[in-house]
C-alpha positions, 0 to 999 in steps of 0.5 A: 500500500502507498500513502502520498505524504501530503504536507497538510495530512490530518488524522494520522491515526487512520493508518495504525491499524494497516501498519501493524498489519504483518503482511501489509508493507505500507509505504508514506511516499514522501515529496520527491518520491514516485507513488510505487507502481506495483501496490495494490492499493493507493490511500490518499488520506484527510487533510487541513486544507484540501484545495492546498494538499490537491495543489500540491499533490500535482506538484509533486506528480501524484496525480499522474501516478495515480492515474496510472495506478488506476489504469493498471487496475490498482485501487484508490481510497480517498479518506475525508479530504482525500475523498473530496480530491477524487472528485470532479471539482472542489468549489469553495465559494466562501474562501473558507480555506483560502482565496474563493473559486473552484479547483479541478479535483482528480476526476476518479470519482464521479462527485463534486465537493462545495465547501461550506462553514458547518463543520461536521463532527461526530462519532458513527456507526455504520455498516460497509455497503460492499460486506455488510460489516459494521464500522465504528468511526467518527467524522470530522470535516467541512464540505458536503459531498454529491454526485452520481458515484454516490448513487454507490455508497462506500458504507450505510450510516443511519439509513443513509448512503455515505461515500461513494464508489465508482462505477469500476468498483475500485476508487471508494471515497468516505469521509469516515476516519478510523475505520480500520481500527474496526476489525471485522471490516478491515479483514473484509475490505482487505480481502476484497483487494486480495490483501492478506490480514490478521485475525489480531484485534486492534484495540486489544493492541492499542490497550495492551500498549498502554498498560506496558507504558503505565506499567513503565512509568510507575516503575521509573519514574516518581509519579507523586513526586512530579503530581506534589511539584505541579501543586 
């Protein structure tokens, strides 16, 4: 898997789960690297600024990287603001974040994105339109999303279709961060793109190493101690 390491990325945290995944060689391409050729899947991840990101994105060249992935018949996930910049355009008519217009998005989804001053932000529970397995997660993200892609929704939240997915089955978008941290769909999303994964339980991970931390501090370091300096 290859990640173009965008200068703005949000949300890192959406990629922990894959890099502890032991058959999972997940590669952060950095600027003046070339998108790898031979992976199987392309994340283009959340971003502070997507217009900014996108800009810089073709700077770099991604964006013919990408295109030929997709043509070789690699997959592509666009999360939050990587889904915006899959699109057809990203309009910002408010100058919400920077000079007012409209941006060319990359065209691998059939959806355009219009910038708007609400923010979204709330944690979801959906169910992966694809698999039918469930996906704990939460949004966070400005902008609002539609387009004939969405008539293919990436995941089912509330009744409701959410993301979109393109005609060719293989560039999905969502505005879902922390989705892989859920098991069950990571397993299944994965296996869809022939991408061997564990049976290890993410979350059992992350508390296992929290417990291994807190363990190490009360062991070496006087923790009363430093509580009495800070009064």
């Amino acid at each position: 898997m290859a990640v173009p390491l965008l200068p703005r990325i949000a949300n890192f945290d959406d990629l922990d789960p894959l890099k502890l995944e032991p058959e999972i060689d997940l590669v952060m391409v950095r600027p003046g690297e070339a998108i790898p050729g031979d992976c199987r899947l392309v994340i283009v991840p959340g971003s502070k600024s997507t217009c900014g990101d996108l800009a810089f994105l073709r700077t770099q060249g991604w964006d013919i990287d990408l295109l030929a992935h997709h043509r070789r018949g690699g997959h592509v996930l666009g999360l939050c603001g990587g889904y915006q910049m899959l699109g057809q355009s990203v309009a910002d008519p408010d100058g919400i974040e920077g000079p007012s217009g409209e941006t060319s998005g990359l065209g691998l989804l059939d959806v355009t994105t219009v910038m708007t001053p609400q923010k979204t932000l709330t944690r979801v529970t959906a169910s992966h339109a694809a698999t039918g397995q469930p996906i704990d997660a939460y949004e966070i993200h400005i902008g609002h999303t539609d387009g004939a892609d969405r008539a293919r929704p990436f995941a089912m939240l509330d009744g409701s279709p959410e993301g979109a997915v393109s005609a060719d089955g293989r560039v999905h978008g969502s505005y879902m961060h922390g989705m892989f941290a859920s098991d069950a769909f990571r397993k299944a999303f994965l296996a869809q793109l022939d991408i061997p994964v564990s049976d290890q339980r993410y979350r059992t991970k992350v508390e296992s190493a929290l417990d291994a931390l807190a363990e190490h501090i009360e062991a070496h370091l006087d923790v009363e101690g430093m509580f009495a300096l800070a009064r």
